[in-house]
C-alpha positions in Angstrom: -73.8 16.2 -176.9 -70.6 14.9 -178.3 -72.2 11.5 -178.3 -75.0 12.9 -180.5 -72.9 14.6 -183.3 -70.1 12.1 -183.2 -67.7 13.0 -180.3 -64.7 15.5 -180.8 -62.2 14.7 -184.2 -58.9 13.6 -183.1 -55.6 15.8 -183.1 -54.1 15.8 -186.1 -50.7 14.4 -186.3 -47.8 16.6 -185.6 -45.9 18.0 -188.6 -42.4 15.6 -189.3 -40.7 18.8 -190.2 -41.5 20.5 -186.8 -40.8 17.1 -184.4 -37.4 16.9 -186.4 -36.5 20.4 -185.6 -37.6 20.3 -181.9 -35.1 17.0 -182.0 -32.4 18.9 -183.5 -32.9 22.1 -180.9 -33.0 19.5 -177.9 -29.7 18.1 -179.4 -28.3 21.5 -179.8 -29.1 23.1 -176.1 -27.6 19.5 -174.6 -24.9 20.0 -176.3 -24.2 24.1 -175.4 -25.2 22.7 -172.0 -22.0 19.8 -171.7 -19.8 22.4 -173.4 -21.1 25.2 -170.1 -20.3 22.3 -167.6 -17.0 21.4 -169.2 -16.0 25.3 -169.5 -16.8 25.8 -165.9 -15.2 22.5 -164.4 -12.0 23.6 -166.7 -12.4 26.8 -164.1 -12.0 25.3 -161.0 -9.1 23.1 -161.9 -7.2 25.8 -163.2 -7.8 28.0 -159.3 -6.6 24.6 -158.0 -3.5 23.8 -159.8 -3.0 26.9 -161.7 -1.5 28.7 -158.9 1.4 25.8 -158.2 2.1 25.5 -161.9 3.0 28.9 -161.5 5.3 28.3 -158.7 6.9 25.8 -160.2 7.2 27.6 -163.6 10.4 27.0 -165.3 10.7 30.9 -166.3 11.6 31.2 -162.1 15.3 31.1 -161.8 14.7 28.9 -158.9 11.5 27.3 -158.8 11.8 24.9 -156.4 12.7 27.4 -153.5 10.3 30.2 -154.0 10.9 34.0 -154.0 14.5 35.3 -153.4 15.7 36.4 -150.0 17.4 39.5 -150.7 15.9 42.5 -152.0 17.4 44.2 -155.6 18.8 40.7 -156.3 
């Protein structure tokens, strides 16, 4: 039949306004995306090094050996 009558018409082109919006979404969920990988790799180094950065924290009175040996002191 479609021979007959013609064939099907073809698709009309896509609206500009819509393609540049689905661009501009795409951009926008990338972008949240690198910001949720940076966020959680920002996580894990602080549990690695956060806890010696404490140790070593300058408001210790003696960083460098650790917790005092004498109780009340």
């Amino acid at each position: 039949m479609g021979s007959l009558f013609g064939g099907r018409p073809s698709a009309p082109a896509p609206d500009p306004k819509v393609t540049e919006a689905q661009e501009r979404q795409e951009e926008r969920l990338d972008a949240q995306e690198e910001q949720k990988m940076r966020q959680i790799e920002a996580q894990r180094r602080a549990r690695r090094v956060g806890g010696q950065r404490l140790l070593l924290s300058s408001e210790r009175e003696t960083p460098s050996t650790g917790i005092k040996k004498t109780l009340g002191s």
